[in-house]
N, C-alpha and C positions, 0 to 999 in steps of 0.2 A: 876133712869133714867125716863124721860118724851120722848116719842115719838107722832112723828106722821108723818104723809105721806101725799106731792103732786106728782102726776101725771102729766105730761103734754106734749103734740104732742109740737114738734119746726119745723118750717120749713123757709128754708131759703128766699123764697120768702116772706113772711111776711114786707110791706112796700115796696116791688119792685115789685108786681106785685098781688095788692090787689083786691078782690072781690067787692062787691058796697059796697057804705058805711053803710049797714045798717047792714052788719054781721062783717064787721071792726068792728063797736061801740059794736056789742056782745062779740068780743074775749075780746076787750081792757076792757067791764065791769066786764067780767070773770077776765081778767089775774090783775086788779085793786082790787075786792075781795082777789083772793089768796095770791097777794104781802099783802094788812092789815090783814089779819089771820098770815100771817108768822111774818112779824110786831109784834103782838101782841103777839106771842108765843116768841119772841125774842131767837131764837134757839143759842144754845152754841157750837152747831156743826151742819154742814150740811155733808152727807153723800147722794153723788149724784153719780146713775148710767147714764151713757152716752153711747152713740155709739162713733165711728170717721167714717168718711166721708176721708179717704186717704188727711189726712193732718195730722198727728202724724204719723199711724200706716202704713205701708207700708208690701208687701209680702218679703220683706227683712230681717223682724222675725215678725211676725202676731202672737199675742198671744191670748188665745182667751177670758184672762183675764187679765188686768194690772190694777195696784192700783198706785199712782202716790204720790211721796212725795214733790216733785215740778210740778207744773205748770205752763204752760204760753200762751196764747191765741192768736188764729194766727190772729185776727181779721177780719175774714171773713163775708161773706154779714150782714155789718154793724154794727157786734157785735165787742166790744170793745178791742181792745189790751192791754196786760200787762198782770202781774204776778196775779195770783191767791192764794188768803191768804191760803194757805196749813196748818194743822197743820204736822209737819211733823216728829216729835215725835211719836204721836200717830197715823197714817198713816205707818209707821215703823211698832209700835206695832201690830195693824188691821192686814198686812200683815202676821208679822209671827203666830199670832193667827189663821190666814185661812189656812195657810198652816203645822198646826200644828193638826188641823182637816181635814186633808186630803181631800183639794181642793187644786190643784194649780193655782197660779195665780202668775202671771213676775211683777217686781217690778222694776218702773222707779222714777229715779230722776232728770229728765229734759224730761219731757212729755207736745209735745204740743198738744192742744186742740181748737177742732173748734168750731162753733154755736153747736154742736148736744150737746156740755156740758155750754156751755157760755150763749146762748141767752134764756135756761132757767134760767138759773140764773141771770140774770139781770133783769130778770121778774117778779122774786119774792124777789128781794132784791135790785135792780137799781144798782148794781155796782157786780164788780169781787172780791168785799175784805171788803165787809162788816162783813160778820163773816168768821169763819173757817171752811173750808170746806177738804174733803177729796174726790178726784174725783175717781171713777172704771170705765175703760174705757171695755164695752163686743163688743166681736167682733159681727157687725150686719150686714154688709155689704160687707165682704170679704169671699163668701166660701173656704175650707168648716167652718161649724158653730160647736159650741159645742150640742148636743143636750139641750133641753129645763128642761131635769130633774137635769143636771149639773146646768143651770140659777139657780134653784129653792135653790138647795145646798147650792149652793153660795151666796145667799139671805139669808138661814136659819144660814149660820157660821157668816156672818156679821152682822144678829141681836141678834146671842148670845153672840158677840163681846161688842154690845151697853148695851146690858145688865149689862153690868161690869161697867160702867159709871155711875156716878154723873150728867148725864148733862142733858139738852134739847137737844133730836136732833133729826134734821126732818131729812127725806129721802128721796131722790125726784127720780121718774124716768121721762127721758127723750126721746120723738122718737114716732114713730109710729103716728097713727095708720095704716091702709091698704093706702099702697103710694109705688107709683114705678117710682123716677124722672133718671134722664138719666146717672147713673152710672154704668160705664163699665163693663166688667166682663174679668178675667184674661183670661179665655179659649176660645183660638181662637182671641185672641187679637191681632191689627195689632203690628207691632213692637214699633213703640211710644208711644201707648197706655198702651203695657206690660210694658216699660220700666218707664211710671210714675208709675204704680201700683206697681212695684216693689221696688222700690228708687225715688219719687217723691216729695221729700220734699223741702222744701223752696223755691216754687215757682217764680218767676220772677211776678211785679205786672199786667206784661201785660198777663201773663199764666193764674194767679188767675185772671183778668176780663174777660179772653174768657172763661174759664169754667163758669161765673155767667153770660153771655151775654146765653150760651146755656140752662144752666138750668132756665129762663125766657123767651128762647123761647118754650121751653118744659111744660111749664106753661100756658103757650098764647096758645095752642092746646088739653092740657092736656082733655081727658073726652071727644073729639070729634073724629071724626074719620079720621081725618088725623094724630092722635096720635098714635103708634106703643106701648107705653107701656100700661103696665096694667093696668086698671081704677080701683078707688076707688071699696071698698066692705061694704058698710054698713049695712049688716047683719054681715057680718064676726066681726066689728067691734063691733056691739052691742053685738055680741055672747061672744065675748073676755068681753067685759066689766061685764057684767051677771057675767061672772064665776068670775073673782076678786070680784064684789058686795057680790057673795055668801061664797065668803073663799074658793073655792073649786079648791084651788094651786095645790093639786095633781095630776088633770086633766090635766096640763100642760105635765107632761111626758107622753104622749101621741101625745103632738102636733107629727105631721111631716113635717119638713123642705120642700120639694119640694111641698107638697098639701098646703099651708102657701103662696109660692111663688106663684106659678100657683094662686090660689083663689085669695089674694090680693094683689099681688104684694112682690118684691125681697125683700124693706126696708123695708117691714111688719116687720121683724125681729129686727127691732127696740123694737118692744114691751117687749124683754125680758128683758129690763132694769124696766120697768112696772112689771115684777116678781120678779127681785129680790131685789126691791125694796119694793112687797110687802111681799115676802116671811122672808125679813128681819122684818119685823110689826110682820106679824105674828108669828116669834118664841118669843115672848111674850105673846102670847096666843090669844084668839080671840078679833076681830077688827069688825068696825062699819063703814062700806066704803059708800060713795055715788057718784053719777055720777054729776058733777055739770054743765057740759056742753058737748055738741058732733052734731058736724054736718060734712059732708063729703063737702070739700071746694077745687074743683080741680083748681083754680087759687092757690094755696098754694100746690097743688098735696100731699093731707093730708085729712084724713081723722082726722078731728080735734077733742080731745078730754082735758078732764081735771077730775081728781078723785082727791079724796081729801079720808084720812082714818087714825084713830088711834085708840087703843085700847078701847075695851069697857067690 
């Protein structure tokens, strides 16, 4: 097996509600870099963690791990609709190997997925079915969470999983960094609101553009102070980055959930797809990580980042 790892914040305002042009042209020479590194590594399997964003998962069975044998993409802010090249054979196998290492994790075969898995992959390969991919959906946005030392686990059983392979395969995490755009929360919700969180799926195309009309107004204020949520934390972010540059994953079980929220915001918790993405590098042994871009971008309400790491 050959590995290696990108990192990368998504957010769904990207093109609908852009910053000047001169930090545009930085993400898109960043995200241009990454797509020709993956290019060139021509990976035989991608192996991507993601969040959902209450477009698959619903509080109707919330799991706080699912591995998906089929995919299909709800094409949301702008990212592409259709079927995602699964392998789903080996996606099958993945599965019961984690669960056979005592991690659980729910197992779908008609899972849909939104931007928080799609429009990084489109980024680093312009399409949903360029290679074979296997997607892990961690709960990041629905409390409550799994704690941070499960992420890490779960990272560690899926790259002892890779290890067993013949192939190229990158591993990409998806989300984060310190960002808190306008997504609800179950507790105390009015009744329409519970009622999508809980069974809100397949939207009406007029439901799906007033939720992207509000998260663009939420955008347009985000950082100023007629904005109610959480603003960016770029210490918090650089701190997070530090400890994956150092290897120093076990520090993770420590995180805690509510000091995470409070500091940077709710979808900080995005980032754990960032562990166990690298937790899966590292049960290969030690890794040579670097930071190749980060700035905190509240028109994107994203604390924007990208790491790039593989064995060394």
């Amino acid at each position: 097996m050959t590995i290696k790892l990108k990192c990368l914040s998504h957010t769904p305002l990207r093109g609908l509600n852009d910053p000047g042009a001169e930090v545009v042209s930085e993400v898109d020479a960043v995200i241009a870099s990454a797509r020709a590194e993956v290019e060139t590594f021509d990976p035989e399997l991608i192996v991507i963690f993601a969040p959902d964003h209450y477009n698959g998962l619903f509080y109707d069975l919330m799991p706080p791990f699912v591995i998906a044998t089929a995919a299909e993409s709800v094409g949301d802010y702008m990212t592409q609709l259709g079927a995602l090249s699964v392998d789903q054979k080996l996606a099958q196998e993945l599965a019961r190997f984690i669960l056979d290492h005592d991690v659980d994790i729910a197992l779908s075969h008609r899972l849909q997925v939104d931007h928080g898995c799609t429009q990084t992959l489109e980024e680093l390969t312009g399409s949903l079915t360029r290679y074979p991919v296997i997607p892990i959906i961690i709960n990041s946005v629905a409390p409550p969470f799994a704690p941070y030392r499960r992420v890490r686990r779960l990272g560690e059983v899926v790259g002892r999983f890779l290890a067993t392979l013949d192939k190229r395969v990158l591993v990409v995490g998806t989300g984060g960094l310190s960002h808190e755009p306008p997504v609800p929360l179950l507790d105390g919700a009015p009744e329409a609101i519970s009622e999508f969180l809980i069974c809100g799926r397949n939207p009406t195309p007029e439901a799906r553009a007033a939720r992207q009309a509000r998260t663009i107004a939420a955008g347009k204020i985000y950082g100023t102070e007629l904005s109610t949520q959480t603003p960016l934390n770029a210490e918090w972010d650089q701190a997070f980055i530090d400890l994956l540059l150092s290897g120093r994953l076990d520090a993770v079980d420590d995180f805690r959930i509510e000091d995470i929220s409070k500091a940077a915001g709710r979808s900080t918790h995005e980032v754990r797809t960032w562990v166990a993405a690298f937790a899966a590098l590292a049960a290969a042994g030690r890794y040579s990580a670097r930071s190749d871009y980060y700035r905190p971008i509240n028109e994107w309400i994203a604390g924007y980042g990208v790491m790039s790491a593989e064995p060394c």
